[in-house]
Every structure is written in structure tokens, then in C-alpha cells.
N, C-alpha and C positions, 0 to 999 in steps of 0.2 A: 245251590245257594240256600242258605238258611234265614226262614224269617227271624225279624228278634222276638222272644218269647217261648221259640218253639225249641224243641228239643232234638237233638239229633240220633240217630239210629245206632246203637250199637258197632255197626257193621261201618257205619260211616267214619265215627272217632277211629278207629281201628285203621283205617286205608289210612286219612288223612295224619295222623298222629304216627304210625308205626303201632304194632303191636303191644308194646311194653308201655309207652306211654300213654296210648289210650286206656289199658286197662287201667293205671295211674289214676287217667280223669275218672271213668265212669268211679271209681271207688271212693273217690272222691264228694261226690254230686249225688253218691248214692245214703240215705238217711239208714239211719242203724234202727230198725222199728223195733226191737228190744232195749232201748236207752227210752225212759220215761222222766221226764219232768218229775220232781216232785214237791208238794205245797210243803213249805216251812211248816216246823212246828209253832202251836200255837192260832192256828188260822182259823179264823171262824170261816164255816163253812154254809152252813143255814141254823134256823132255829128248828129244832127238834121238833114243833111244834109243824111246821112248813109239810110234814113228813106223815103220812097213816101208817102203822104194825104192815109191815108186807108190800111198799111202797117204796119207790129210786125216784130221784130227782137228781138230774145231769147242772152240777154248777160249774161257774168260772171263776177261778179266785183273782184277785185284784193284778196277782203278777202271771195270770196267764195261762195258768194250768187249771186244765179241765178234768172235774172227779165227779163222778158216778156218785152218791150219797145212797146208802140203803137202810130203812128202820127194821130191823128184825124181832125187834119185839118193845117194850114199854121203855127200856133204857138201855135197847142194843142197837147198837150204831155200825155199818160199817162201811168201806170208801174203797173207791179201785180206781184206777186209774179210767179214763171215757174214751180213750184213742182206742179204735182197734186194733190189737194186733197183727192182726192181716196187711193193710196197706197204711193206716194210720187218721182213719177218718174217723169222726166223734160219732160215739156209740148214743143210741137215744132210749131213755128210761122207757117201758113197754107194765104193763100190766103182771106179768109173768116171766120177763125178761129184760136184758138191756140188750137191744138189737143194733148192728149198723146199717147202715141205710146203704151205703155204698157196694156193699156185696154180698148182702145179707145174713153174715155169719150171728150167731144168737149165743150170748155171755148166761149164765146161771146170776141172779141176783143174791143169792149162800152164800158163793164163794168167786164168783169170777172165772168159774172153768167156763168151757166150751161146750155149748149144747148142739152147735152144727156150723160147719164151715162155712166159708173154705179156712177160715183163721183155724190155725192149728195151738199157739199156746195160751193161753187163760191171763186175764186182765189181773195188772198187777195191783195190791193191796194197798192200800197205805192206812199206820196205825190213825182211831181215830178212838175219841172218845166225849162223852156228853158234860159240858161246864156251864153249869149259870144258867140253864135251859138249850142250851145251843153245841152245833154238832162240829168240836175242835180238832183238828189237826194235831197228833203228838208228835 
């Protein structure tokens, strides 16, 4: 029997379904962690100001998507997506890094590559640029 809430085992869908159509559900139920969200262009994101040369700050824009903000210098801006790509937990802005807390894999604040697993591909960019003092979405 299955509580509600819980998930079922692989091996279980499989008996109870037949083969073919359990592989169906789990494909189903399973999330694509290479499909990211992405903030509309135009989005304010913070004020540049919010931000020091060499500093990330993890926001939420109003419809839900959560981006990584990085200053790279006096009017270089730049945004990655904050999901890991590992399992898809929000990655948290670090001194040196944007780390996720869930399984510890460590993103480059540059560029989004991968400074250590288990995530194996690099957080995805999104264009951004600085208007009116503040750090926009294109």
C-alpha cells in the first residue's frame, strides 16, 4: 500500500503497471533538470547598487524564477540561472562561489561552470544588463 504524498519505487510502477507503461509514468513524473525557467526580458532584478565588484545575490523575480545576480566589476553585470543542475535545488550566493546546499556541488561565480560535484553541467546564463542604476533582464 502507498501512503499519499509518498512515492513509489521504481521496481513497484514496473510489477504493478507492466513494463511499458510504467516506464510511461516514471517519464512522466520525471522533471527535465536541463529545462530552466527563464525571467522575461525587461525584469528588474535588484539595484546595482544592492551588489559590491565580486559579489552574487540569489533573487526571485515576481513570476517565480530564481537567478543568481553577479557584479563583476563597476558596470558588469551578470545572471545564471540558481537551480542546480544536479537535482534542481536553489543554489546560495557564497563569498567565492554559488554553492547548493543540497549536495554540495560548487558553480564559478565568472561564468556558471562547475567548480565540484556531483552536478556535472554548468548553470545556465541569462543576458542581463545594467538601466537606470539597476540590474535588467534582456
Amino acid at each position: 500500500m502507498v501512503r499519499p504524498g509518498s512515492c513509489l519505487a521504481r521496481r513497484q510502477v514496473l510489477a504493478a503497471t507492466g513494463a511499458g507503461a510504467g516506464l510511461l509514468a516514471l517519464a512522466a513524473c520525471t522533471e527535465d533538470r536541463n529545462a530552466v525557467d527563464a525571467p522575461e526580458a525587461g525584469v528588474v532584478l535588484l539595484s546595482v547598487n544592492e551588489l559590491e565588484v565580486g559579489q552574487a545575490k540569489v533573487v526571485t523575480t515576481s513570476d517565480g524564477v530564481e537567478v543568481a545576480v553577479v557584479r563583476e566589476g563597476e558596470q558588469e553585470v551578470r545572471a545564471f540561472s540558481a537551480i542546480c543542475t544536479h537535482q534542481g535545488c536553489t543554489v546560495r550566493a557564497e563569498e567565492e562561489d554559488l554553492h547548493c546546499p543540497c549536495h554540495g556541488s560548487k558553480f564559478a561565480l565568472t561564468d556558471g561552470s562547475v567548480i565540484s560535484g556531483p552536478a556535472e553541467e554548468p548553470l545556465p546564463e541569462f543576458p542581463v544588463g545594467i538601466q537606470d542604476g539597476n540590474v535588467v533582464t534582456q
